[in-house]
C-alpha positions in Angstrom: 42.3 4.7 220.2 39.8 3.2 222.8 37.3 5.5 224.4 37.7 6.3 227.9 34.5 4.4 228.9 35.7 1.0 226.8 39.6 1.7 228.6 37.6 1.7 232.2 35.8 -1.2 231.5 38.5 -3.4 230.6 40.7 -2.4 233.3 37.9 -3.0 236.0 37.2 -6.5 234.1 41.1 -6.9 234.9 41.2 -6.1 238.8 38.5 -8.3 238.9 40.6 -11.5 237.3 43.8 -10.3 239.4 41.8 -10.4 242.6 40.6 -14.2 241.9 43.9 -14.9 240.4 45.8 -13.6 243.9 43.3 -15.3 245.7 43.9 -18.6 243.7 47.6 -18.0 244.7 47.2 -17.9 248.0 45.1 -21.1 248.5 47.9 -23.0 246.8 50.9 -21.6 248.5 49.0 -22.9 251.7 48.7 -26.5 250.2 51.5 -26.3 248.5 53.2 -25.6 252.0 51.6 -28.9 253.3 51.9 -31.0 250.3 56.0 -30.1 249.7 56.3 -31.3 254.0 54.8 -34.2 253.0 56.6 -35.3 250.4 59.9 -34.4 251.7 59.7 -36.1 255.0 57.9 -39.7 252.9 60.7 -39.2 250.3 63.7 -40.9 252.0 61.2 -44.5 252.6 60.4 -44.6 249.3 63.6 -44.3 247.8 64.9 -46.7 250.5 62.5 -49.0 249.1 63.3 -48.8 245.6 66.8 -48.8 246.8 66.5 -52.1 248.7 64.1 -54.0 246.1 66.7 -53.7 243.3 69.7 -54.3 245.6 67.6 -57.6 247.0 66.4 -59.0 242.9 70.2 -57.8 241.7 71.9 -60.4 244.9 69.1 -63.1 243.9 70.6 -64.2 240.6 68.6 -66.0 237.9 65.0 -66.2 239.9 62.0 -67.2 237.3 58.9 -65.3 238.5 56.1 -63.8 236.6 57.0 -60.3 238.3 60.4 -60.2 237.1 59.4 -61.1 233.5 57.0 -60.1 230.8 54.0 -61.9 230.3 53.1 -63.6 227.0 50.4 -61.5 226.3 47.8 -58.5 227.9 47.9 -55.5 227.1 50.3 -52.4 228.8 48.8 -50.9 231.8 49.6 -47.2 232.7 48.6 -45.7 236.2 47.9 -41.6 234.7 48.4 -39.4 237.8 46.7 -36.1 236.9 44.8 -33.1 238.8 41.3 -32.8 239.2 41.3 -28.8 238.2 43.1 -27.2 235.5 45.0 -23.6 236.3 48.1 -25.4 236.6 50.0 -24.0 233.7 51.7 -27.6 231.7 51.4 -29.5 235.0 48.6 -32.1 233.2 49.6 -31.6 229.5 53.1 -33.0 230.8 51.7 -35.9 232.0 49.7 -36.8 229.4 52.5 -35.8 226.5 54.5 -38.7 228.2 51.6 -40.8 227.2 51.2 -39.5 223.5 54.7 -38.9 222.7 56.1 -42.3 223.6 56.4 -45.6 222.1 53.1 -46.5 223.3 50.3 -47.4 221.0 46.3 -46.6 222.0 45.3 -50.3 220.9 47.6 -51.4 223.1 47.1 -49.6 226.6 44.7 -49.9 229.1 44.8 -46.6 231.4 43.9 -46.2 234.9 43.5 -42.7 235.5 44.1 -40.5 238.8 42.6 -37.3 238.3 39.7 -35.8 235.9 41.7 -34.0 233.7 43.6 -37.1 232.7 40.1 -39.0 232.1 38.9 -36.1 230.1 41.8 -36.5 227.9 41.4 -39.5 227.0 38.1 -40.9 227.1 37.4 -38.8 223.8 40.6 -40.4 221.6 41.0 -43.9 220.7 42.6 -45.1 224.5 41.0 -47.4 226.6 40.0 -46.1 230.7 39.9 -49.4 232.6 39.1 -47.2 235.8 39.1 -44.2 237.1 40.8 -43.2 240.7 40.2 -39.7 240.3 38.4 -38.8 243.9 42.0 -40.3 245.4 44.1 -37.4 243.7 42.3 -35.1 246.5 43.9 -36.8 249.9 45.6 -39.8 248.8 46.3 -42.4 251.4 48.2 -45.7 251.4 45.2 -47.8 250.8 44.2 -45.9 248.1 47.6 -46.7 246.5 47.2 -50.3 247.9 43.6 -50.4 246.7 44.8 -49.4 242.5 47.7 -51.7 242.7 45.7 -54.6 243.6 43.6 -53.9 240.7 45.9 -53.6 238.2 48.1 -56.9 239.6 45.0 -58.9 239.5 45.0 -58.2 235.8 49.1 -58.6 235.8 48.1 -62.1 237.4 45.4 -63.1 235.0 47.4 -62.5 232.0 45.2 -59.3 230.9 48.3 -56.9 231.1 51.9 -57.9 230.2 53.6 -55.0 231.6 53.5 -51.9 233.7 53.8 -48.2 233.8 53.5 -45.3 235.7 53.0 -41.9 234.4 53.1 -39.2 237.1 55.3 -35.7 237.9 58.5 -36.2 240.1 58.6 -32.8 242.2 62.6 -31.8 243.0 62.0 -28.4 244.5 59.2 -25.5 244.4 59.6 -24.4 240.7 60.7 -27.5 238.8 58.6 -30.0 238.1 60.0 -33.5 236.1 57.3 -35.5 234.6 57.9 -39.2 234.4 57.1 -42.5 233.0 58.6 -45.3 235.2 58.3 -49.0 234.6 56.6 -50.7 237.5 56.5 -54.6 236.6 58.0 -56.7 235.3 60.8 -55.2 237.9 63.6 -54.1 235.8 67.2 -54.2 237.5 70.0 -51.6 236.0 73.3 -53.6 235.1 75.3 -51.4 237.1 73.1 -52.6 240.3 73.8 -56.2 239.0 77.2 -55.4 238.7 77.5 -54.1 242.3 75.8 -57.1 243.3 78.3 -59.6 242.4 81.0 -58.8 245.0 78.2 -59.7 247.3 76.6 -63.2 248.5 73.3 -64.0 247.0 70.4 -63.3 248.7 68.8 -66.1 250.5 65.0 -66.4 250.7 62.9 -68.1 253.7 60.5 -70.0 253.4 61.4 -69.7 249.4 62.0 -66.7 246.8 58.4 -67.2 244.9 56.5 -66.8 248.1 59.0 -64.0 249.5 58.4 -62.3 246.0 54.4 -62.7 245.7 54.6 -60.4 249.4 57.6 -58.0 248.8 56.9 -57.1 245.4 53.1 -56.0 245.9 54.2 -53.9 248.3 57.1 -52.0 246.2 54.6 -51.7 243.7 52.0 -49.8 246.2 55.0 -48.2 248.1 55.9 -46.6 244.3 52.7 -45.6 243.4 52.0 -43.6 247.0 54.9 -41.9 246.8 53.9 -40.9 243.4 50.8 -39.7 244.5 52.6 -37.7 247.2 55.0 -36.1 244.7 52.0 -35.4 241.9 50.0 -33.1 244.6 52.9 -31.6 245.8 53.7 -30.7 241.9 50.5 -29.9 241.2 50.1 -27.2 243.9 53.3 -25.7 243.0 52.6 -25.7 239.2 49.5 -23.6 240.2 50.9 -21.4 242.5 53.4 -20.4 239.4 50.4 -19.9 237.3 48.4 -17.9 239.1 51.8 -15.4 240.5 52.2 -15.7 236.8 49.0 -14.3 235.7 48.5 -11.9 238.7 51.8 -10.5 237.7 50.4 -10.0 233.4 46.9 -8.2 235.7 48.8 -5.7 237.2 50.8 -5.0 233.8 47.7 -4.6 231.5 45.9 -2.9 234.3 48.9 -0.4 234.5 49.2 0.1 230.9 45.8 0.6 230.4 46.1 3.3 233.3 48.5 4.9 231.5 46.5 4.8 227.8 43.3 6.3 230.0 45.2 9.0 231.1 46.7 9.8 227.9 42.8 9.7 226.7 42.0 11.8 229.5 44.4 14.7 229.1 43.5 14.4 225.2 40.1 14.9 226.2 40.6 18.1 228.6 43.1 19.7 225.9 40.2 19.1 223.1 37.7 21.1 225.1 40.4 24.0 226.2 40.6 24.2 222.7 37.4 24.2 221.6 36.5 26.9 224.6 39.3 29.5 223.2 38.0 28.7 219.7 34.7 29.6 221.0 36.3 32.8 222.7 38.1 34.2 220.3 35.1 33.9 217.8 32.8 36.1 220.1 35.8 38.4 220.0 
């Protein structure tokens, strides 16, 4: 057994990590509290987009443009939301298993990455970073979004990328958390929406569908990918407020078992010397 000075030390090492640990809690149930507003009340425009943009490409019928089709060749883009700390619990390995354990081979990808523990990840295995975003994870704004997308469409235009992807965490409520890849461009329609379509007239474009699409479809791209953003700090808070009520909650267990083991060690302690001092008695005697 543990002396009674090692049992103190640990336990005071302990209330020290709980204290920090509540303290971490408490910071992110504050932004948490903010972030979860946020993305509830910016949720119902960005699914209305989505919503619309399918509905709108699923009336349009056969329409040739380069954002409705693969290109010939380029490589696959993915957009890696991430956090910039870690003390999220499986909030960022998620995200980046969606990366690893897919289909998608390093050679082939070119990443830009939102968040440092995304670039961290990955910058020391055989993936390509393109750029990094990570300063935007902080306070994301629309023309950050804006600012990424155009980036990565000027490749999509240029024929460096052929396709893509979004990897980022979809937040439903405060304690689950769905990681997700979504295909961005080319704009994939489901055949149920096509389906739906049909009983409908075909969409009609003015002044004509190329030039509609080269303005709609930038803009449901950058829509997406801020709504993403949104949802990813919203996760992320919440994923660390878990963690750290998590580990405060292990604290106070140790820190009560090892009150109990230093009182055990105590009382051992007094009952050795009331032995030893009627041992000591009863050999005067």
């Amino acid at each position: 057994m543990a002396s009674m000075r090692e049992i103190k030390r640990r336990k005071t090492s302990i209330q020290s990590t709980a204290q920090i640990t509540k303290a971490m809690k408490l910071v992110s149930t504050v932004k948490f509290q903010k972030a979860k507003v946020k993305a509830e009340t910016t949720r119902p425009y960005f699914d209305k987009m989505y919503a619309t943009v399918t509905s709108m490409l699923a009336k349009s019928g056969t329409i040739e443009h380069p954002y409705l089709k693969p290109q010939a060749s380029g490589k696959k883009a993915v957009i890696v939301v991430t956090s910039n700390r870690g003390l999220a619990g499986g909030y960022n390995a998620s995200v980046i298993k969606l990366i690893t354990g897919s289909d998608l081979k390093p050679d082939d990808l070119l990443l830009y990455t939102v968040g440092n523990k995304g670039k961290e990840y990955f910058q020391h295995r055989e993936y390509t970073i393109a750029k990094d975003y990570s300063e935007v994870i902080e306070n994301p704004m629309f023309s950050d979004a804006k600012e990424i997308c155009e980036e990565v469409l000027g490749g999509y235009a240029a024929g460096e990328i052929s396709e893509i992807y979004l990897a980022y965490t979809y937040f439903k409520n405060t304690v689950v958390h769905e990681p997700k890849l979504l295909k961005l461009l080319p704009v994939e329609i489901e055949e149920a929406d096509i389906e739906a379509a049909k009983a409908d007239s075909l969409m009609n474009y003015e002044p004509e569908e190329t030039e509609a699409l080269e303005i709609i479809i930038p803009k449901y791209v950058t829509s997406i990918l801020y709504g993403a953003l949104v949802e990813a700090i919203a996760s992320e808070n919440g994923a660390r407020m878990q963690a750290m009520d998590s580990a405060t909650s292990n604290a106070q267990d140790m820190i009560d078992h090892l009150t109990l083991q230093y009182n055990r060690a105590r009382q051992g302690s007094i009952t050795q010397e009331l032995t030893e001092i009627i041992a000591g008695a009863n050999a005067i005697q």
